[in-house]
PLY file of the C-alpha trace (Angstrom):
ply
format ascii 1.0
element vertex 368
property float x
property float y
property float z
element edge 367
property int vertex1
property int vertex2
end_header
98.73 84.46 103.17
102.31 85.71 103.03
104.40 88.37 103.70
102.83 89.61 106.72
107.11 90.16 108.20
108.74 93.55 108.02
112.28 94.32 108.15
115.53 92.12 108.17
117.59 92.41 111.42
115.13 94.08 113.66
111.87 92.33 111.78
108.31 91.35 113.24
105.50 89.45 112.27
101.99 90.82 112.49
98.91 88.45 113.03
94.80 88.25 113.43
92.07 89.57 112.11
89.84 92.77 112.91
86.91 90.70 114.37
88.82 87.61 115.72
89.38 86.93 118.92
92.78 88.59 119.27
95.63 90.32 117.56
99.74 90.73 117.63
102.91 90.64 116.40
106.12 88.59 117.22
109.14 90.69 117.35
112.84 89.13 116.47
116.56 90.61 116.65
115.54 92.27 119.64
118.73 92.20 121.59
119.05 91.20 125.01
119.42 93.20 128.56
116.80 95.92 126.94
114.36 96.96 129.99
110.74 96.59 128.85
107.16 96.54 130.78
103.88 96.31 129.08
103.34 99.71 130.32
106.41 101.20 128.30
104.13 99.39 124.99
100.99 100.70 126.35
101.54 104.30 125.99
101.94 103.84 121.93
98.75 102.17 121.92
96.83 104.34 124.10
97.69 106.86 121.52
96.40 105.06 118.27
93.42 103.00 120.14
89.77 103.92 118.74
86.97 105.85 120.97
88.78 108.38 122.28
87.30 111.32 120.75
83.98 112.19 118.15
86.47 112.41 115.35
87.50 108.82 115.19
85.34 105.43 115.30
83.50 104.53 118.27
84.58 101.07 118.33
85.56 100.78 122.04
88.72 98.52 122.53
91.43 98.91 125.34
93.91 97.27 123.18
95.72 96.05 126.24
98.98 94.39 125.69
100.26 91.26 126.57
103.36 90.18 127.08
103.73 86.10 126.22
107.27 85.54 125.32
110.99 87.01 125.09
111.52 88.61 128.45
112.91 87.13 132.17
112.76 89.26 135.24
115.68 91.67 136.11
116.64 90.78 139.87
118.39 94.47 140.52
115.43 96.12 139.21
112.54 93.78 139.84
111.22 94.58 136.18
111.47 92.85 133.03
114.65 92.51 130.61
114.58 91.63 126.62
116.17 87.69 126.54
117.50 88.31 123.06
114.39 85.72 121.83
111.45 86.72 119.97
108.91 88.77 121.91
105.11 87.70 121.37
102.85 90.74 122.06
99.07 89.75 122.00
95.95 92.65 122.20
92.41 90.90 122.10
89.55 92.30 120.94
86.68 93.13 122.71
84.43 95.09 120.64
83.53 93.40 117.45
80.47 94.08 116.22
80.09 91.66 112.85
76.46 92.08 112.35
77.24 95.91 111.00
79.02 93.82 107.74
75.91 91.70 107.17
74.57 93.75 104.45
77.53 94.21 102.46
78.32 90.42 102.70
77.69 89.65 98.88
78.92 93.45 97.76
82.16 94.96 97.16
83.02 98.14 99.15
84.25 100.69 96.33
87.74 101.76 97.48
88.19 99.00 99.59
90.12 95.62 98.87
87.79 94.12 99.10
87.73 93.04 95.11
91.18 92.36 95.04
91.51 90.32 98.07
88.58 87.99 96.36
90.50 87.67 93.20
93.77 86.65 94.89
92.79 84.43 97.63
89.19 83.18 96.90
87.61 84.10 99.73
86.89 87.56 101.34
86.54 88.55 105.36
83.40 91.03 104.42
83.80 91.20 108.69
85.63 94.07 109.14
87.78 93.45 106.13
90.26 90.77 108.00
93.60 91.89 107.24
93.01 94.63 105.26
91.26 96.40 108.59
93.79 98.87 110.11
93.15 97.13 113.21
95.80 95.23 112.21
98.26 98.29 112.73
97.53 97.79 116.71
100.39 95.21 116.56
102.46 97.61 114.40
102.24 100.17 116.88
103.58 97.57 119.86
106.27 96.37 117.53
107.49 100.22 117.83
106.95 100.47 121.00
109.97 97.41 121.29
111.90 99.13 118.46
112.16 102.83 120.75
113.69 100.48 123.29
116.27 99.91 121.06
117.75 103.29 119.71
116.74 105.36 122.55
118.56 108.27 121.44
116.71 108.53 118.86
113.75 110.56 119.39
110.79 109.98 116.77
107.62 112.05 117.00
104.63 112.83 114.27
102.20 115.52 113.73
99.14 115.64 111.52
99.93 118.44 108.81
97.19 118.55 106.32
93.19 117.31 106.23
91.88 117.59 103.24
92.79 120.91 101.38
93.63 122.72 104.65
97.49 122.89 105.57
99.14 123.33 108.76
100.81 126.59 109.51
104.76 125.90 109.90
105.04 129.15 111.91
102.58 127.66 114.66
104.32 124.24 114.73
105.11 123.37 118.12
105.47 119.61 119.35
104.18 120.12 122.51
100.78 120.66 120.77
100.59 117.51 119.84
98.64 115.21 122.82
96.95 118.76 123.36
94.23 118.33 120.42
92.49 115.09 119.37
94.42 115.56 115.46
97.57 114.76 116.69
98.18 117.96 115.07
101.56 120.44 116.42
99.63 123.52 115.17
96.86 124.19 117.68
95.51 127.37 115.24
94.92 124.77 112.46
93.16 122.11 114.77
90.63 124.31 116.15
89.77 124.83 112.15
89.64 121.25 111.69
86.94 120.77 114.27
84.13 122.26 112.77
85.20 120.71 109.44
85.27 117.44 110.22
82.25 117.39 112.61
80.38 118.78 108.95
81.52 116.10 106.99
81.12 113.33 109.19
77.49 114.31 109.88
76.51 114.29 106.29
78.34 110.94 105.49
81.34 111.82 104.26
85.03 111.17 104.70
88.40 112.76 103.91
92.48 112.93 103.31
95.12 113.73 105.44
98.91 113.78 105.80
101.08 113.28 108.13
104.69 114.36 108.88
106.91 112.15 110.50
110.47 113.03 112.17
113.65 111.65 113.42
115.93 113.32 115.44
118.80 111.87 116.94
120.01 109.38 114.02
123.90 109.66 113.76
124.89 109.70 110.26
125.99 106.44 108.18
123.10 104.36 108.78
121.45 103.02 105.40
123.34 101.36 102.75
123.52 101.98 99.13
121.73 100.64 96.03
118.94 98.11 97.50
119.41 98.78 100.99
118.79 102.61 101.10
117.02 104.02 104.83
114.74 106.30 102.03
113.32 103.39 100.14
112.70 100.96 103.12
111.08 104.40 105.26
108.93 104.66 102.11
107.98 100.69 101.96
106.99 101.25 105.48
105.10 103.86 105.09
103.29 102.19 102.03
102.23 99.28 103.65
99.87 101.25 106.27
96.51 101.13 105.48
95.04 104.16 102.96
98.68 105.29 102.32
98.77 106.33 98.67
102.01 108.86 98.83
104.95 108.87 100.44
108.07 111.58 99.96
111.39 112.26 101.82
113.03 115.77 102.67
111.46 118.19 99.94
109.59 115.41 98.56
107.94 116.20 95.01
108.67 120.33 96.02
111.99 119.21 94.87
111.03 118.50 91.29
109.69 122.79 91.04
113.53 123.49 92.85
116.16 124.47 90.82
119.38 122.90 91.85
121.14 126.18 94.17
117.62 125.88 95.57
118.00 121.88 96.56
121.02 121.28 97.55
122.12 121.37 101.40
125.08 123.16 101.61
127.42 122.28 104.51
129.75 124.28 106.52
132.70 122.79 108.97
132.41 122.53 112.83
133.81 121.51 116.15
131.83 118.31 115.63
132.15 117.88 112.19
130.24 118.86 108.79
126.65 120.51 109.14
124.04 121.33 106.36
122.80 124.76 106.44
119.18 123.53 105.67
117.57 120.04 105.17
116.12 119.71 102.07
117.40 115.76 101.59
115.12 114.96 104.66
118.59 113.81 106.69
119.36 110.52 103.74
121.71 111.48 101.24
122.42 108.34 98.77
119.90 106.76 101.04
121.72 106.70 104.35
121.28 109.21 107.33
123.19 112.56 106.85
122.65 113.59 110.94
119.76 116.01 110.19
116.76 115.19 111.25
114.86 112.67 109.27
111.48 114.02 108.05
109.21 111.69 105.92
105.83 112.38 104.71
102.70 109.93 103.71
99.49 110.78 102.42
96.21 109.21 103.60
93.35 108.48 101.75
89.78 109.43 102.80
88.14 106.32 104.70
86.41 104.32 101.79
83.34 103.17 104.68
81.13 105.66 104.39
77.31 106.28 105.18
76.96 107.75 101.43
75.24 105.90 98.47
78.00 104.42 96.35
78.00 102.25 93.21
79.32 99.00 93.17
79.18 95.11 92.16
77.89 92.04 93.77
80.00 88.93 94.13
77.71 87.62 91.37
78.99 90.33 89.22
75.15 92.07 89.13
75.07 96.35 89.66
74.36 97.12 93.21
74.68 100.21 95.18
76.67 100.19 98.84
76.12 101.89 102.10
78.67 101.21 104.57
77.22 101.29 108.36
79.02 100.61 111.01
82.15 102.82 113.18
84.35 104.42 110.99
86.81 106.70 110.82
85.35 109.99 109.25
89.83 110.98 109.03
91.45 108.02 109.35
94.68 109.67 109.01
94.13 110.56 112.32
94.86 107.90 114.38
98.09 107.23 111.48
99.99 109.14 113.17
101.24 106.79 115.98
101.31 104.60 113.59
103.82 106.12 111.30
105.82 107.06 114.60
106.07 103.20 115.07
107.26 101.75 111.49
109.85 105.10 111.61
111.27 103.56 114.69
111.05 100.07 113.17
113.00 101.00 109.99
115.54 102.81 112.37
116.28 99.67 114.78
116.43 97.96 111.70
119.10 100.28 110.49
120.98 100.86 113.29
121.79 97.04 113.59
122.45 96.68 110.17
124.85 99.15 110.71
127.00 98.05 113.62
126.96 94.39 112.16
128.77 95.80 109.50
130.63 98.51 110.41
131.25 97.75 114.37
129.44 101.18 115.16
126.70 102.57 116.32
127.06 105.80 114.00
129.65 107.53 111.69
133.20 107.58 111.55
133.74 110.95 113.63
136.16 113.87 113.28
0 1
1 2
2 3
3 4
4 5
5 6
6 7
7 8
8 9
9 10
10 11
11 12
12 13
13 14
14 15
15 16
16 17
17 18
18 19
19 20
20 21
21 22
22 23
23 24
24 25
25 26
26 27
27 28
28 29
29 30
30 31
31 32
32 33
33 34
34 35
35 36
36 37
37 38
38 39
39 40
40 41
41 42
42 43
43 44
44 45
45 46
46 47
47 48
48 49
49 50
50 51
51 52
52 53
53 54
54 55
55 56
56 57
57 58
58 59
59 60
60 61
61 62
62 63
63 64
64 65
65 66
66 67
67 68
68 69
69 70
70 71
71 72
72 73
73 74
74 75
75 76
76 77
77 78
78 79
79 80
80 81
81 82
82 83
83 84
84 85
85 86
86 87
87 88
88 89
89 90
90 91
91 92
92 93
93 94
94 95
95 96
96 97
97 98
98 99
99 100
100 101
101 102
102 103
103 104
104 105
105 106
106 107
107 108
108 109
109 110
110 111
111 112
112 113
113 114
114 115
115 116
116 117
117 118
118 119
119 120
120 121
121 122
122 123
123 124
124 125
125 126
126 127
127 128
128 129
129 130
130 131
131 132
132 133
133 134
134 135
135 136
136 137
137 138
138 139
139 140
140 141
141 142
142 143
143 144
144 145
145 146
146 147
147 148
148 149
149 150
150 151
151 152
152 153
153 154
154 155
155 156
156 157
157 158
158 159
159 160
160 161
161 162
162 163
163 164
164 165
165 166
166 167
167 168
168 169
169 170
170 171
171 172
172 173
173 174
174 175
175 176
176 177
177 178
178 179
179 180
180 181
181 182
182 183
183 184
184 185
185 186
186 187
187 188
188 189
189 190
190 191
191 192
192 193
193 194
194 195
195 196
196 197
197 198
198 199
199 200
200 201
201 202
202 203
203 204
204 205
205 206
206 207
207 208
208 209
209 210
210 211
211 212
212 213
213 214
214 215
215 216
216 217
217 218
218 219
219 220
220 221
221 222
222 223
223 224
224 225
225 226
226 227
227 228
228 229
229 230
230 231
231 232
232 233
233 234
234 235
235 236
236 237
237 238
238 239
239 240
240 241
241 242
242 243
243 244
244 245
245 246
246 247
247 248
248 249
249 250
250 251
251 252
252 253
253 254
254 255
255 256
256 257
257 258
258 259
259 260
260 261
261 262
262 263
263 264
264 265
265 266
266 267
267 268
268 269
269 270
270 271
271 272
272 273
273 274
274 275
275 276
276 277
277 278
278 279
279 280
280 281
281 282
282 283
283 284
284 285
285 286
286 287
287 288
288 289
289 290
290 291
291 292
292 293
293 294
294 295
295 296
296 297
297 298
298 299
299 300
300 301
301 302
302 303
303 304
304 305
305 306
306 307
307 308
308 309
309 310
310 311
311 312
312 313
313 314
314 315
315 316
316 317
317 318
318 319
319 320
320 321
321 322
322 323
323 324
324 325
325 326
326 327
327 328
328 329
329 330
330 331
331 332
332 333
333 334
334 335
335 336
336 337
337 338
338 339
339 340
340 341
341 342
342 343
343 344
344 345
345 346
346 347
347 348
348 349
349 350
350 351
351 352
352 353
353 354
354 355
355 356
356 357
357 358
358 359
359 360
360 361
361 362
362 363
363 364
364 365
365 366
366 367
């Protein structure tokens, strides 16, 4: 299987399966002198790991990090310093439990890739779903952790805005909210609502949606590039390639298309510290690099296709079946996304910002 390596300058390579022995990435372009622990790493995971709450799946991993490769000890500090060589993060698992998948060896999981992975490769990991698991992300998640380390002004944070048709309220949107309530969520008003409604549909079998807002702050404007190397498209690739995503939108997003164009358009005014937009309607890319606004990026999740409801389906043999998924699942997978979409933003971002000094010599704009 290919293409399992994101990004070009700042890139890293995911690998394992949901029920083999162990997962991780290998992180390149890392640049040297960077301090790093595996404590630094395990905070981000802590965040996304499973079990923590009723609302997510019970499977019960740590997801402690290891560190095998890419740092040397720091003699002033007695810590650990980034050698400038890849960094090989590993996370075992502990809590498989394959005998849950027996039943739906020979059947195709409707909504799942199941089906398609069969058709490509010829052979299917009915386990746990292999690579198509968003266990997988785990090593996503430590591959941000290594990317914060390297723009640490920037400051990138995510909240949980929307489960199925209910909305957050922007007037109760407060970041500090966030590690207060088991949604992730920055309004603590619309989590208390979300509660009782996903306790009701996870009891009777059910599943459901989410999205989740992600934001930049800090980014100095210039970094992106035009045409095929635009900080919008490769924010939206990222966001794409995590598990369930089936939307992603920048700034306004599809609003934009019901704007009209007085309505769209960020005016700026002149400062002390050079041009500022009077709102932020472009999401902080303009021509697909960073304007200095915040950078705000939204993906939609899809409701977790494991579910304890009857669904139709095929057999491998191509017969009519019907499919019951048992197991621990995520009744909101979207959820736990959200540390996960905080980790390919900062991924795309070191990307970006070393892009952008190989070419330009700086770290940001040109100044004023």
């Amino acid at each position: 299987m290919s293409f399992n390596t994101f990004g070009h300058m700042f890139r890293f390579t995911t690998w394992g399966e949901s029920h083999g022995p162990a997962l991780g990435v290998v992180v390149d372009g890392c640049p040297p002198g960077l301090p790093i622990s595996a404590e630094v790493i395990q905070r981000d995971l802590d965040r996304r790991k499973p079990g923590q709450s009723r609302f997510t799946t019970q499977r019960r991993e740590d997801d402690v990090v290891h560190i095998l490769s890419g740092t040397f000890e720091d003699e002033n500090t007695g810590g650990e310093r980034t050698t400038g060589t890849p960094i090989s993060l590993m996370i075992e698992n502990t809590d498989q439990r394959s005998k849950d998948y027996a039943e739906i060896k020979d059947k195709y999981r409707p909504g799942h890739a199941d089906y398609t992975y069969h058709q490509k490769y010829g052979i299917r990991d009915y386990k746990g779903s292999g690579r198509a698991s968003a266990r997988e992300t785990a090593a996503r998640v430590a591959a941000g952790a290594v990317a914060r380390l390297v723009v640490p002004n920037v400051t990138v944070r995510a909240s949980l805005v929307q489960m199925g048709p209910h909305k957050i309220d922007y007037a109760n949107f407060d970041w500090a909210e966030v590690d207060n309530n088991p949604f992730f969520c920055a309004d603590p008003k619309a989590a208390v609502l979300w509660e009782g409604y996903l306790d009701g549909l996870r009891k009777s079998g059910n599943s459901v949606g989410a999205v989740i807002e992600v934001v930049a702050e800090g980014v100095p404007p210039g970094w992106g590039a035009p045409i095929y190397g635009k900080l919008s498209a490769d924010l939206a690739s990222a966001m794409m390639s995590i598990n369930a995503v089936k939307a992603v939108e920048i700034g306004a997003g599809f609003e934009a298309a019901s704007l009209i164009g007085t309505e769209n358009a960020d005016e700026m005014r002149a400062g002390n510290a050079g041009p500022s937009f009077l709102t932020n309607k472009a999401g902080g890319i303009l021509g697909g690099i960073s304007n200095g606004d915040p950078i705000v990026c939204r993906f939609a999740v899809k409701p977790t296709s494991s579910i304890l409801t009857p669904r139709r389906s095929v057999t491998t043999s191509n017969e009519d079946t019907e499919v019951v998924t048992k197991g621990r699942h995520d009744p909101c997978v979207g959820i736990r996304a959200v540390p996960i979409g905080e980790a390919m933003m900062a991924c795309v971002l070191a990307d970006h910002f070393l892009r952008h000094r190989a070419q330009t010599g700086r770290d940001g704009g040109v100044g004023y």
